[in-house]
mmCIF file of the N, C-alpha and C atoms, coordinates in Angstrom:
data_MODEL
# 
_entry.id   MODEL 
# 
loop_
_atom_site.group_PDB 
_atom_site.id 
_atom_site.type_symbol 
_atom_site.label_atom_id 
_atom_site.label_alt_id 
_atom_site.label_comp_id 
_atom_site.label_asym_id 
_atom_site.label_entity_id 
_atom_site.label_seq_id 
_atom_site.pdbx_PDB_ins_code 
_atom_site.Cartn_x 
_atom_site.Cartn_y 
_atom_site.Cartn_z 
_atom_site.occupancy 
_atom_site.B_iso_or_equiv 
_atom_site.pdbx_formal_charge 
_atom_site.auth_seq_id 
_atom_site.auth_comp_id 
_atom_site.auth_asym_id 
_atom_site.auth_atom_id 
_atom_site.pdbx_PDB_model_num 
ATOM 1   N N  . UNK A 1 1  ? 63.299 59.395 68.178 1.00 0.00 ? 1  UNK A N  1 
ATOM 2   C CA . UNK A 1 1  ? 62.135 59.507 67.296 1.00 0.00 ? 1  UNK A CA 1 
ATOM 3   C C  . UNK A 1 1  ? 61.511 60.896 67.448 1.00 0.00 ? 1  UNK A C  1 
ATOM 4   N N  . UNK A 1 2  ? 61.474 61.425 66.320 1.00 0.00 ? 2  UNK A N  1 
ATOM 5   C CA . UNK A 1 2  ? 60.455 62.730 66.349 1.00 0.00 ? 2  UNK A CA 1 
ATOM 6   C C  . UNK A 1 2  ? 58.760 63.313 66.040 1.00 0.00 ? 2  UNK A C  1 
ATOM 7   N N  . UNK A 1 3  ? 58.597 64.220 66.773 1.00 0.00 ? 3  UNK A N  1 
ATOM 8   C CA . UNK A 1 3  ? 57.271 63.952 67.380 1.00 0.00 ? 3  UNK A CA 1 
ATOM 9   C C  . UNK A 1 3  ? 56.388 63.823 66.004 1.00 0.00 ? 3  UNK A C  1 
ATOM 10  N N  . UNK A 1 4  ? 57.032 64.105 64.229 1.00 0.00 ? 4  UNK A N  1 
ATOM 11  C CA . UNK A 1 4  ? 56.788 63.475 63.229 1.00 0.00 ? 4  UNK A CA 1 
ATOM 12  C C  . UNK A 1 4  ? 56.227 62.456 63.236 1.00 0.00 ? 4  UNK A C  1 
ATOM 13  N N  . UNK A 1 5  ? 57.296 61.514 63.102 1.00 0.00 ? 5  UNK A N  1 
ATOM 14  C CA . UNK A 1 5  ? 57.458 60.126 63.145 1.00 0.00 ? 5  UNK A CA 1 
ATOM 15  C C  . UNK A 1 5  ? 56.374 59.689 63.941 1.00 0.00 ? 5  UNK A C  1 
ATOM 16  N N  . UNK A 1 6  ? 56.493 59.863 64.934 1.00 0.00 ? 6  UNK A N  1 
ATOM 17  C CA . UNK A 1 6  ? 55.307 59.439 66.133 1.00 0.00 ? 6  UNK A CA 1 
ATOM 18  C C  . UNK A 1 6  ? 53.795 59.232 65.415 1.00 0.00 ? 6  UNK A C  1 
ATOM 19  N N  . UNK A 1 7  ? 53.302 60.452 65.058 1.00 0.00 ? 7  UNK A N  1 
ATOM 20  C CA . UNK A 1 7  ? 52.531 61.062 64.170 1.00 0.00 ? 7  UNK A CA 1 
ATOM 21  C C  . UNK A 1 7  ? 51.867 60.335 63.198 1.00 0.00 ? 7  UNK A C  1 
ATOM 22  N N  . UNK A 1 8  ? 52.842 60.268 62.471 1.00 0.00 ? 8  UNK A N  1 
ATOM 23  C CA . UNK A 1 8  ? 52.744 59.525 61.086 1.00 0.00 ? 8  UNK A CA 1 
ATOM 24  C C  . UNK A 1 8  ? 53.175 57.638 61.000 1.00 0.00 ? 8  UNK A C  1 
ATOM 25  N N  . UNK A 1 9  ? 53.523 57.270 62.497 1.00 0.00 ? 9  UNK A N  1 
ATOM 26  C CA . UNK A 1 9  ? 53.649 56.094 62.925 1.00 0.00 ? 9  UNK A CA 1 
ATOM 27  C C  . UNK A 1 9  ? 52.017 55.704 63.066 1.00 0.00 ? 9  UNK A C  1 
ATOM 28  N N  . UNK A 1 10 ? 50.949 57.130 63.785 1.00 0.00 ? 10 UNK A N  1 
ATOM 29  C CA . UNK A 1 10 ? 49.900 56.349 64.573 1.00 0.00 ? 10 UNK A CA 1 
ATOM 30  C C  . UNK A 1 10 ? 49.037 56.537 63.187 1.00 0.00 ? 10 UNK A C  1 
ATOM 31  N N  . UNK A 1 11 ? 48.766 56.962 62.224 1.00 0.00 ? 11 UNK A N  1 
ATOM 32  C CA . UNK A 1 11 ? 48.072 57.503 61.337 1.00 0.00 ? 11 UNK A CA 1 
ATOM 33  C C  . UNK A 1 11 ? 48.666 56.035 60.624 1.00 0.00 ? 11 UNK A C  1 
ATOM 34  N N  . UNK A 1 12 ? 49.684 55.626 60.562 1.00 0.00 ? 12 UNK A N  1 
ATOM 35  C CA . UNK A 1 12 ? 49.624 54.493 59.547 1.00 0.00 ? 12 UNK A CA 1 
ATOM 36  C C  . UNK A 1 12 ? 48.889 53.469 60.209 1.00 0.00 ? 12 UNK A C  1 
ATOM 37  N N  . UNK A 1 13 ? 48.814 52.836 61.458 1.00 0.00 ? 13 UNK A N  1 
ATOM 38  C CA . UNK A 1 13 ? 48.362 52.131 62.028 1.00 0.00 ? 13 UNK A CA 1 
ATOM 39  C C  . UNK A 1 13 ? 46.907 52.186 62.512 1.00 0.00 ? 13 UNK A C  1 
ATOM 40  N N  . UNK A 1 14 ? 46.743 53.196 62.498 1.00 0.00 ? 14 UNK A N  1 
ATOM 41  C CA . UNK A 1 14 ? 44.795 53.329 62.129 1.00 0.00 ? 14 UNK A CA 1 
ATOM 42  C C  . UNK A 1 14 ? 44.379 53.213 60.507 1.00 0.00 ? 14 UNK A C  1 
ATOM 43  N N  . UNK A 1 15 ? 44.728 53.762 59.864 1.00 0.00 ? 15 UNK A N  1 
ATOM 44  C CA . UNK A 1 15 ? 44.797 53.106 58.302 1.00 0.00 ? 15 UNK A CA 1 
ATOM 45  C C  . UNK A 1 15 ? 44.692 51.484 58.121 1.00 0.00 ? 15 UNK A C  1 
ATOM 46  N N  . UNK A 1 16 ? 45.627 50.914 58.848 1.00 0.00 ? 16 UNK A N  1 
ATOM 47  C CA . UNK A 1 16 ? 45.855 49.467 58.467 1.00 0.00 ? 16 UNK A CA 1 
ATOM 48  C C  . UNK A 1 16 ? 44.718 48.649 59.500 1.00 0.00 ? 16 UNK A C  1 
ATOM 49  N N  . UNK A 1 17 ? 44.267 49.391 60.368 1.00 0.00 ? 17 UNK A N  1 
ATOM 50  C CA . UNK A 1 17 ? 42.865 49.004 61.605 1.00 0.00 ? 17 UNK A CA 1 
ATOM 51  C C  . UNK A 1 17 ? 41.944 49.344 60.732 1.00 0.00 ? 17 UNK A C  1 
ATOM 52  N N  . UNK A 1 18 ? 42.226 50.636 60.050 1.00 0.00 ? 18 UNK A N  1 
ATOM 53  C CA . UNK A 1 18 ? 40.314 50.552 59.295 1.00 0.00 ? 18 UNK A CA 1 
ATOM 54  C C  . UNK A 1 18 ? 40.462 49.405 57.638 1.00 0.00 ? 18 UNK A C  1 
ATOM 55  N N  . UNK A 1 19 ? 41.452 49.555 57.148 1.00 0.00 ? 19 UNK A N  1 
ATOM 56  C CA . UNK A 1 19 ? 41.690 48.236 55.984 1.00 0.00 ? 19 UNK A CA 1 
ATOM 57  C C  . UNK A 1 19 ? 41.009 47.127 56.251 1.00 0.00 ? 19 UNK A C  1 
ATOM 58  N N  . UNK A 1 20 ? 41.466 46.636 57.704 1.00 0.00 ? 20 UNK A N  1 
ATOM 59  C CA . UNK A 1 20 ? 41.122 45.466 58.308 1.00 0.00 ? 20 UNK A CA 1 
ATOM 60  C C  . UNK A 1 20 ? 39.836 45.279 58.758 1.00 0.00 ? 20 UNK A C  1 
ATOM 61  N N  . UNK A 1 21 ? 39.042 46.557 59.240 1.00 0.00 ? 21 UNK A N  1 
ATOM 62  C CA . UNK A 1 21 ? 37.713 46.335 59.405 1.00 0.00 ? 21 UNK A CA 1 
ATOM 63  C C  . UNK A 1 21 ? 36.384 46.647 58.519 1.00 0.00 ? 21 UNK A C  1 
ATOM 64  N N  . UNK A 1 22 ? 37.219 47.231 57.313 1.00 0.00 ? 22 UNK A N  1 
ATOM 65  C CA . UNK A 1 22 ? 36.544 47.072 56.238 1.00 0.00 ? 22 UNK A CA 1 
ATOM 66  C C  . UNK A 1 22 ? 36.495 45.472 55.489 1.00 0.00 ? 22 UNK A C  1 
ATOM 67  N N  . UNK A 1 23 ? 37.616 45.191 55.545 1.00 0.00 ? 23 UNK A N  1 
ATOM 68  C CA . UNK A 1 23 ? 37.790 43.664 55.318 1.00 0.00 ? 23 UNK A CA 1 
ATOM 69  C C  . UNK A 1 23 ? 36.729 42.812 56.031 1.00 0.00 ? 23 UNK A C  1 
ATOM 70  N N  . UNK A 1 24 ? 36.492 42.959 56.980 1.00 0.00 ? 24 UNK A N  1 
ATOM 71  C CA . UNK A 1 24 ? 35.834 42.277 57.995 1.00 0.00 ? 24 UNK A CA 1 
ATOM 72  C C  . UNK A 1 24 ? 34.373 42.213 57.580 1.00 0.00 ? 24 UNK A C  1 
ATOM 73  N N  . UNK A 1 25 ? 34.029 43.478 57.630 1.00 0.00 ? 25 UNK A N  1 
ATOM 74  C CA . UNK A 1 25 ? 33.012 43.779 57.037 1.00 0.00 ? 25 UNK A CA 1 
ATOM 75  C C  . UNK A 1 25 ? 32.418 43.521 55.569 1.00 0.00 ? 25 UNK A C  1 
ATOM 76  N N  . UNK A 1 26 ? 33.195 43.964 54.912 1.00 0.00 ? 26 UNK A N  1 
ATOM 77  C CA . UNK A 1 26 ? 33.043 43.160 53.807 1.00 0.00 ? 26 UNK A CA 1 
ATOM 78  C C  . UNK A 1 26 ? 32.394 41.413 53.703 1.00 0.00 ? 26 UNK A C  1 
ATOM 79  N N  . UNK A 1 27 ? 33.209 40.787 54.234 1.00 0.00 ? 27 UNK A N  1 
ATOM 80  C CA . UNK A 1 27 ? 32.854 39.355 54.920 1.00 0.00 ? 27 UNK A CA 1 
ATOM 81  C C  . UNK A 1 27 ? 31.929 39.104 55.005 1.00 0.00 ? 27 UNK A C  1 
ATOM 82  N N  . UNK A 1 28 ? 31.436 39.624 56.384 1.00 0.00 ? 28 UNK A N  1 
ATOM 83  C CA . UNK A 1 28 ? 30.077 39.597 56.947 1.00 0.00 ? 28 UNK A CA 1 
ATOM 84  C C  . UNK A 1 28 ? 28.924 39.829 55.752 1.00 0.00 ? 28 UNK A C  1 
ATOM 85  N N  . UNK A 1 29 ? 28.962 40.954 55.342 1.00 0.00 ? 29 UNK A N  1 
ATOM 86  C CA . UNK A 1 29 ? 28.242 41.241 53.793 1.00 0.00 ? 29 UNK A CA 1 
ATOM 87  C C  . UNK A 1 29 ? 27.807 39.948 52.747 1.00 0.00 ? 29 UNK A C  1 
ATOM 88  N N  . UNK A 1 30 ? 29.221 39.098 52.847 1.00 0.00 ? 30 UNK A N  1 
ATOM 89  C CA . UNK A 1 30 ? 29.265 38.442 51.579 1.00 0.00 ? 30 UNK A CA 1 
ATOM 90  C C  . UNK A 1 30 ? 28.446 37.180 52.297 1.00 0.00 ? 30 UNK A C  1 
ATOM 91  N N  . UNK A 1 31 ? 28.822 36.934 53.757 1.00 0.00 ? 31 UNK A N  1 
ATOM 92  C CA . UNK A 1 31 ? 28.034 35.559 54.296 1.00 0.00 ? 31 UNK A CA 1 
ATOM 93  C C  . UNK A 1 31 ? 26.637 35.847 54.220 1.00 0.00 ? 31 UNK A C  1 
ATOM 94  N N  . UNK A 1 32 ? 26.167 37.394 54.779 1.00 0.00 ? 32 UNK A N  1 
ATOM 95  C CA . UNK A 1 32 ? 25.082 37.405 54.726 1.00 0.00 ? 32 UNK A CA 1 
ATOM 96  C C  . UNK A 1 32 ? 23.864 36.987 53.531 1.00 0.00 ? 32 UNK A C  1 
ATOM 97  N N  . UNK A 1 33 ? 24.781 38.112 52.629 1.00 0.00 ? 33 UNK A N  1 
ATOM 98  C CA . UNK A 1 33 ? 24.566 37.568 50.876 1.00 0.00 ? 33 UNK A CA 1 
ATOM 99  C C  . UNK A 1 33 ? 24.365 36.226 50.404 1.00 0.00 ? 33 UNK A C  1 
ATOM 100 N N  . UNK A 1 34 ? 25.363 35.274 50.970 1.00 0.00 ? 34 UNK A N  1 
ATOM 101 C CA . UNK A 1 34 ? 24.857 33.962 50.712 1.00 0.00 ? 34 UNK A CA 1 
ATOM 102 C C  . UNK A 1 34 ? 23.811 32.916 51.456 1.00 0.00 ? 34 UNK A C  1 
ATOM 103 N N  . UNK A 1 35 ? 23.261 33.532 53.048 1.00 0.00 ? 35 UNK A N  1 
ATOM 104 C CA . UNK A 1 35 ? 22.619 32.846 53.600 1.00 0.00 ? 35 UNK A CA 1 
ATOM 105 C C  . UNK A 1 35 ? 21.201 33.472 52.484 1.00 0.00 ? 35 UNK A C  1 
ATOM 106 N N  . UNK A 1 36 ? 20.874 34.427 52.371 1.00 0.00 ? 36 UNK A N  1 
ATOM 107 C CA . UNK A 1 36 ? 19.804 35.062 51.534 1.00 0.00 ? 36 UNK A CA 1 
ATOM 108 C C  . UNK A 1 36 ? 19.859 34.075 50.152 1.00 0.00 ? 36 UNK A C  1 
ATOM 109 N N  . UNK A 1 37 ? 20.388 33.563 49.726 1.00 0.00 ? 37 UNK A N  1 
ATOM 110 C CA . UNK A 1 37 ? 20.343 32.834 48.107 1.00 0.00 ? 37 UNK A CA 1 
ATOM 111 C C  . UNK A 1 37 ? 19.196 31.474 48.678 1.00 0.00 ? 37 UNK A C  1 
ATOM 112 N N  . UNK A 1 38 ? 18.540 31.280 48.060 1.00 0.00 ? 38 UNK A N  1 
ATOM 113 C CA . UNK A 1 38 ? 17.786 29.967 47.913 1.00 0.00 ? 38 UNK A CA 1 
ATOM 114 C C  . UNK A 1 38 ? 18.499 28.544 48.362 1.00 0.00 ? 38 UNK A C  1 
# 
């Protein structure tokens, strides 16, 4: 494997960590959103 690859291995995998904690977040948002409704 080249020190590329390596590279562009860890950059995809923080990409797919922040996807996921935007996801997350998102969530949280939407529960919050609904405890606030009447």
């Amino acid at each position: 494997m080249t020190q590329l690859d390596d590279t562009q291995t860890r950059e995809h995998e923080s990409q797919a960590a922040d996807a996921a904690d935007e996801a997350e977040l998102a969530a949280l948002e939407h529960q919050v959103k609904q405890r606030k409704k009447p």
